[in-house]
C-alpha positions in Angstrom: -64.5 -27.3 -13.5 -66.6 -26.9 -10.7 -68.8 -23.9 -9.9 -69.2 -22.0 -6.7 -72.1 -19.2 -5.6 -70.2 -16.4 -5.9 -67.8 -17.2 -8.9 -69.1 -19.3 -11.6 -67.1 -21.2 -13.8 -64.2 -20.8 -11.9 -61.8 -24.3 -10.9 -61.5 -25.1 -7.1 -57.5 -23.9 -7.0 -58.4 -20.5 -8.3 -61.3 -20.2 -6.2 -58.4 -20.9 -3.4 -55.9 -18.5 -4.6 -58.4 -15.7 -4.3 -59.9 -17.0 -0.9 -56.5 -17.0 0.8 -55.7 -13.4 -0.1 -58.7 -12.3 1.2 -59.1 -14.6 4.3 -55.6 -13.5 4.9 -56.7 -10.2 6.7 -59.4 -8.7 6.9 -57.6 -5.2 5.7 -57.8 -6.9 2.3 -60.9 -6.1 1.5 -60.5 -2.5 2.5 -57.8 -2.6 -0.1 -59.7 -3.9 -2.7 -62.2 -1.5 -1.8 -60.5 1.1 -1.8 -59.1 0.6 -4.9 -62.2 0.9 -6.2 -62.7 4.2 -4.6 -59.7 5.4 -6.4 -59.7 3.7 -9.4 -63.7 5.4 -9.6 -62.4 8.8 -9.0 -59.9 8.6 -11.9 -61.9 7.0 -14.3 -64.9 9.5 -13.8 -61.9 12.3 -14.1 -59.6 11.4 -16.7 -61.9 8.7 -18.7 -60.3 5.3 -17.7 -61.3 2.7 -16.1 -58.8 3.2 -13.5 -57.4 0.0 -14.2 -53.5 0.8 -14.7 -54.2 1.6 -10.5 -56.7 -1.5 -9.5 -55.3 -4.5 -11.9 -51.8 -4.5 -10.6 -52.9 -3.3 -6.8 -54.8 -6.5 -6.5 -51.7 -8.2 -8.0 -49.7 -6.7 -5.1 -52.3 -8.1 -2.5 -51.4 -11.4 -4.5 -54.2 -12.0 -7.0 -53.0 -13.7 -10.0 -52.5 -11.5 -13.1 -55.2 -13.4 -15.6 -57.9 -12.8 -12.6 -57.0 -9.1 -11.4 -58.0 -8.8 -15.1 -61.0 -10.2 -15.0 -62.5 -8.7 -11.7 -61.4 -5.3 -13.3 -62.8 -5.9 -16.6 -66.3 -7.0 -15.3 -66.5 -4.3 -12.6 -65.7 -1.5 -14.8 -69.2 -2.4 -17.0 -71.8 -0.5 -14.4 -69.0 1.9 -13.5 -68.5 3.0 -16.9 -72.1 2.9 -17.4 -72.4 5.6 -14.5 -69.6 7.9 -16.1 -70.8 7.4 -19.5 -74.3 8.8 -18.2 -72.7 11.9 -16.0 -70.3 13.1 -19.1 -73.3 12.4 -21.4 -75.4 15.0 -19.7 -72.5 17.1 -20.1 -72.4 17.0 -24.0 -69.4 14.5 -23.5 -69.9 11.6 -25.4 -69.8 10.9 -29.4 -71.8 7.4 -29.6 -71.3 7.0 -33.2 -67.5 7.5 -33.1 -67.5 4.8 -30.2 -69.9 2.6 -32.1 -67.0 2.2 -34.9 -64.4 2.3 -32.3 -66.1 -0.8 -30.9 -66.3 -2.7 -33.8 -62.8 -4.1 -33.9 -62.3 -3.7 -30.3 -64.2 -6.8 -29.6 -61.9 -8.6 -31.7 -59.1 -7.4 -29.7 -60.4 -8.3 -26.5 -61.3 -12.1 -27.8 -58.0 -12.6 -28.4 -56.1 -10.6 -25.5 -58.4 -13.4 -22.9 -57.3 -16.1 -25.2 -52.9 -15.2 -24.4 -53.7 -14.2 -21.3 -55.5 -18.0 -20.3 -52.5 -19.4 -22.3 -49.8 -17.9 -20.2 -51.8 -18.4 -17.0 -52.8 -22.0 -17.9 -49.2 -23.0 -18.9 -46.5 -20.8 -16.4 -49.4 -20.8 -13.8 -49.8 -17.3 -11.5 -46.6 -16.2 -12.1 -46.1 -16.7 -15.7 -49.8 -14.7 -15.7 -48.3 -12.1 -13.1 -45.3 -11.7 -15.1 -46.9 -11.3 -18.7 -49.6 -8.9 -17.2 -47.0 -7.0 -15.4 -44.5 -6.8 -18.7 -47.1 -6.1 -21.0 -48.1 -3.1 -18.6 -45.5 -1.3 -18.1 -43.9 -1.5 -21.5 -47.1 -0.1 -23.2 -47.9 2.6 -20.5 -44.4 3.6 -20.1 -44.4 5.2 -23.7 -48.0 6.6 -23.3 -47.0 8.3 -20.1 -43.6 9.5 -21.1 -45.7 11.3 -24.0 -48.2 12.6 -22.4 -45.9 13.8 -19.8 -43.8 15.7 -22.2 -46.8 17.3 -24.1 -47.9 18.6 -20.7 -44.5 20.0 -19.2 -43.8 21.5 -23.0 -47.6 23.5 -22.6 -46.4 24.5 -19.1 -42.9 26.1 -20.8 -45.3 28.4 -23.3 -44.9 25.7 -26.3 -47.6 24.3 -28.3 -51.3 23.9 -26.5 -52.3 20.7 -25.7 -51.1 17.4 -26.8 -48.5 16.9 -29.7 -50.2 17.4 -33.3 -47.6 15.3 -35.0 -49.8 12.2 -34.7 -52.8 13.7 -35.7 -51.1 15.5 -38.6 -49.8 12.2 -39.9 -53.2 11.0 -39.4 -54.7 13.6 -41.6 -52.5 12.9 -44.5 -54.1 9.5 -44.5 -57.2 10.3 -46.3 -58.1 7.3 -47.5 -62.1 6.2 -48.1 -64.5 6.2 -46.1 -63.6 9.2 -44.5 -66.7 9.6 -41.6 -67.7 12.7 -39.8 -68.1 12.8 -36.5 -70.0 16.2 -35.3 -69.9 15.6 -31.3 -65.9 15.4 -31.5 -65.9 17.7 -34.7 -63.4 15.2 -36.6 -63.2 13.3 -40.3 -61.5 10.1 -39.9 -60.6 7.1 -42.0 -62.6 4.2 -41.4 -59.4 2.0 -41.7 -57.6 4.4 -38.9 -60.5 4.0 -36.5 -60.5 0.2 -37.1 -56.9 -0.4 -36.3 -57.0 1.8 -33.1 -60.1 0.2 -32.2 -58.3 -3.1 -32.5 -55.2 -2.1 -30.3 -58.0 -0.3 -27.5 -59.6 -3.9 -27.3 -56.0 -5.7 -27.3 -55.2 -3.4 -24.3 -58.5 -3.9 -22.2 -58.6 -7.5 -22.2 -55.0 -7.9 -21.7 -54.4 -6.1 -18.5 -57.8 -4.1 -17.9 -56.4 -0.8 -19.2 -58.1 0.6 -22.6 -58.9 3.9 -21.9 -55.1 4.5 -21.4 -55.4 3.9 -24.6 -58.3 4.7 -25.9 -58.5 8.0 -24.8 -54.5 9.2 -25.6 -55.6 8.1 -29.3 -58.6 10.0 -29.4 -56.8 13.1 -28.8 -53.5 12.4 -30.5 -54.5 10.3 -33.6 -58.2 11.8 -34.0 -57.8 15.1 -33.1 -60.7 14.6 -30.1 -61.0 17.3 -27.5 -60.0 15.6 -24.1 -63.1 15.9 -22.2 -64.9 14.2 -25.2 -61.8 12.1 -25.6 -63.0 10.9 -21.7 -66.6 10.5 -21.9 -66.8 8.7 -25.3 -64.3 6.4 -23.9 -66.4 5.4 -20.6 -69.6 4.7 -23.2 -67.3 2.4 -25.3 -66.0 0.4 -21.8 -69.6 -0.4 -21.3 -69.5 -2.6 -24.1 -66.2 -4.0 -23.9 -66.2 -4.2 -20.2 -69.4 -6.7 -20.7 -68.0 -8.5 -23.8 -64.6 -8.9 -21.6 -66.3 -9.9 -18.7 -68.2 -12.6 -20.6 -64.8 -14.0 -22.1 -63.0 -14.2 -19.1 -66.2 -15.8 -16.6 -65.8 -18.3 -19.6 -62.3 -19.0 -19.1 -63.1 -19.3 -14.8 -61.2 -15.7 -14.4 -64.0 -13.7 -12.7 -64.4 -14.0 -9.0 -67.5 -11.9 -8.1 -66.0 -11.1 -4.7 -63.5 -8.7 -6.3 -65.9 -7.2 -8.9 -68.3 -6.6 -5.9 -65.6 -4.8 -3.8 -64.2 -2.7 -6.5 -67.8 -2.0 -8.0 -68.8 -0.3 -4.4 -65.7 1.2 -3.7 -66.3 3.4 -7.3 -69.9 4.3 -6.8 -68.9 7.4 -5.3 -65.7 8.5 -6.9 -67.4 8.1 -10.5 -69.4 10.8 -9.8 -66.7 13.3 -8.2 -64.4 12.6 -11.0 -66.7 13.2 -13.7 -67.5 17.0 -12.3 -64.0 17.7 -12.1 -63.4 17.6 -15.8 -65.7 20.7 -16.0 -64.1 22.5 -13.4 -60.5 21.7 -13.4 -58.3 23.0 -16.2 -57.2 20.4 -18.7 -53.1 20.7 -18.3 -54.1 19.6 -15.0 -56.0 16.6 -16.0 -52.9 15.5 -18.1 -50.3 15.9 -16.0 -52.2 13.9 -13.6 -52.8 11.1 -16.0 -49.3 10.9 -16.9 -47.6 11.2 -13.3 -49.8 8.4 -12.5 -49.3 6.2 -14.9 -45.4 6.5 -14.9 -45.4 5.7 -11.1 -47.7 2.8 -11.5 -45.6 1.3 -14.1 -42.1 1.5 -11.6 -44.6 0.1 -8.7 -45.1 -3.0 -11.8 -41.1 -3.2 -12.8 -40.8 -3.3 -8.8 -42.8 -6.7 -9.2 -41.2 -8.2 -12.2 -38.3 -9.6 -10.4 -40.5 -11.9 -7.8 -42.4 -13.4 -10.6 -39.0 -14.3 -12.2 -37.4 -15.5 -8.9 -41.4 -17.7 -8.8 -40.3 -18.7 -12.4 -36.5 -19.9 -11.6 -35.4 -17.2 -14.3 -33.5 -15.6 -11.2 -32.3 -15.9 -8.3 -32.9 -13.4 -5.0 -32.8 -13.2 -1.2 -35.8 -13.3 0.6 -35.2 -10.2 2.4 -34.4 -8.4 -1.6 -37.9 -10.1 -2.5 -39.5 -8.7 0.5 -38.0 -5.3 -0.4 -39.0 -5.3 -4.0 -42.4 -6.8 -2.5 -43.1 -3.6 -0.3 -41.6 -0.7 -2.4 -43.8 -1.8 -5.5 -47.1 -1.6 -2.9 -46.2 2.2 -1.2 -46.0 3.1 -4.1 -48.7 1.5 -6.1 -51.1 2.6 -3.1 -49.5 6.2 -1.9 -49.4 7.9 -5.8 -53.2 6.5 -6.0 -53.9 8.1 -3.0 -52.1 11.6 -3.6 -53.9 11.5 -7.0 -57.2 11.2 -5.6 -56.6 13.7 -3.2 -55.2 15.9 -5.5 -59.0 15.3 -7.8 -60.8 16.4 -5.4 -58.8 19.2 -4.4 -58.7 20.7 -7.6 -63.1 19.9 -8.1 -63.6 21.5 -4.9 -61.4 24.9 -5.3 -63.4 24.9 -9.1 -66.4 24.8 -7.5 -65.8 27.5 -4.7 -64.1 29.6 -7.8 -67.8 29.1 -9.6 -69.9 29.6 -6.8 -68.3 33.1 -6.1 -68.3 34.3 -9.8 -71.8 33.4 -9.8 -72.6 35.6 -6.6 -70.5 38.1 -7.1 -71.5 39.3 -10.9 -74.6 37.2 -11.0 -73.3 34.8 -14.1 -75.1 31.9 -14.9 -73.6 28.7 -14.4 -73.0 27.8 -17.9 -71.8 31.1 -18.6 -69.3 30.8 -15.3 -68.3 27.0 -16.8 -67.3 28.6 -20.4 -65.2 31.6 -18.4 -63.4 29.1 -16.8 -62.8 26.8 -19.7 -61.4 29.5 -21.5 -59.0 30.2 -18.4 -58.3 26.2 -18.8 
């Protein structure tokens, strides 16, 4: 294959796909960019990668599948490294519990790059579209319909915070090692950490999305709190962002021209999001998480039937096409953008709520941050 200055190991009609979508317009890049912005601000705020928003929104600009995962995956390493860092000052982040979380995620991501080269090596860009696409919104479908219903059943009075019938199954399933964890304050089973860890890794390298994931099983199987749940999760992508990066810039999936876009489109909105999980109450942060993901995944089923039409499974109009085309983009792009809007809504009234505590009774900012995590 040959290898170009800004892509590696990547083969000449790949390096074309990706050039045409970009020398399309111009308004491309902004796109990409500002997917990064986005995808930044939700990652630092709800502890993913913000990759159920960027992998299929560079789909819908016409990236291949196989390579929206790859851009993701490699951009996401110094992102993750900055939001690891913020909720680390913050007390956020159990290393040892993402140490053995890694462990088997690596094995996960190895062979989610392996399938995913497969499908895009055999069907070509729209078998890899397709595959990405299914896999997406068949696996976030069921994470955000639960997450969703935990949330709206807090807001009727019910049970605080996410469903315990996960994590009391999980407790019943003592068996040794059992290993402490004190940042998290949890015991689990090695072998349950080793089979989630496996599934997180699965999920990362096959459409850039672990921490939607990672961090739902934290909270629901481990019993994490969710703003631990979020930071230990961004320390983990470090490592499997670079260990998934390196796989797929094997394989000729990383164009550096993507990674660069989305990487300086998140430099900001790392930080903003990581502030707002101290400020902003945490039924918020869920119900955010799940309304997103849900509307992501009909932007994706919105897709599905182009990639079949590409495939000959089926057969449609090109004005239906262009419909399905342009609903899945609005709203791909306008649920990202009210969600982003809505994070720094929230952040901001948190921090005018703080500053005037602190002025009017003279609290101290810590004491001011547990007030208002008890409120939360």
């Amino acid at each position: 294959m040959a290898a170009g200055p800004v892509t590696g190991h990547i083969s000449p009609e790949q390096l074309e796909i990706v050039t045409q979508v970009l020398s399309a317009s111009p308004w491309n890049y902004f796109w990409v960019a500002l997917l990064g912005f986005m995808g930044g601000t939700l990652s630092g705020f709800i502890g993913s990668g913000g990759a159920f928003l960027m992998t299929p929104g560079m789909m819908n600009l016409g990236i291949p599948g196989v390579m929206a995962v790859g851009a993701n995956i490699t951009h996401k390493f110094g992102k993750a490294m900055m939001g690891s860092k913020k909720h680390g000052e913050m007390g956020h982040v159990d290393r040892k519990l993402a140490v053995f979380v890694l462990i088997t995620a690596l094995v996960g991501i190895k062979l989610a790059v392996w399938v995913n080269g497969y499908f895009f090596h055999k069907l070509g860009k729209a078998g890899s579209s397709l595959y990405v696409s299914a896999f997406f919104v068949i696996t976030l479908t069921l994470i955000g319909g639960s997450m969703l219903k935990d949330a709206l059943r807090t807001m009727r009075g019910g049970e605080v915070g996410p469903s315990k019938a996960l994590l009391r199954l999980s407790s019943k399933l003592r068996i040794p090692p059992m290993i402490h964890f004190p940042v998290a304050g949890v015991k689990i089973s090695l072998w349950t950490i080793l089979v989630v860890g496996t599934a997180v890794g699965y999920m990362a390298g096959t459409i850039g999305v672990g921490g939607f994931i990672g961090v739902p099983a934290m909270i629901y199987i481990f019993g994490v709190p969710t703003v631990v749940a979020a930071g230990t999760e961004l320390f983990l992508a470090m490592f499997m962002g670079a260990w998934g990066a390196f796989n797929y810039a094997l394989g000729g999936f990383v164009d550096l021209r993507l990674t660069f876009l989305l990487y300086a489109g998140s430099l900001i909105g790392i930080y903003v999001g990581a502030i707002g999980t101290s400020l902003v109450k945490e039924l918020y942060i869920r119900l955010v998480t799940s309304i997103l993901i849900l509307l992501c995944c009909v932007s994706r089923a919105l897709a599905i039937p182009d990639y079949m039409q590409q495939l000959n499974l089926i057969t449609l109009s090109e004005h239906s096409a262009q419909v399905f085309e342009l609903a899945s983009k609005i709203f791909l792009f306008a649920s990202g953008g009210i969600a982003t809007l809505l994070i720094f809504y929230w952040t901001l009234k948190g921090h005018l709520e703080k500053q005037r505590l602190v002025k009017k009774y003279g609290m101290s900012s810590q004491a001011v941050k547990v007030a208002q995590t008890a409120k939360a």
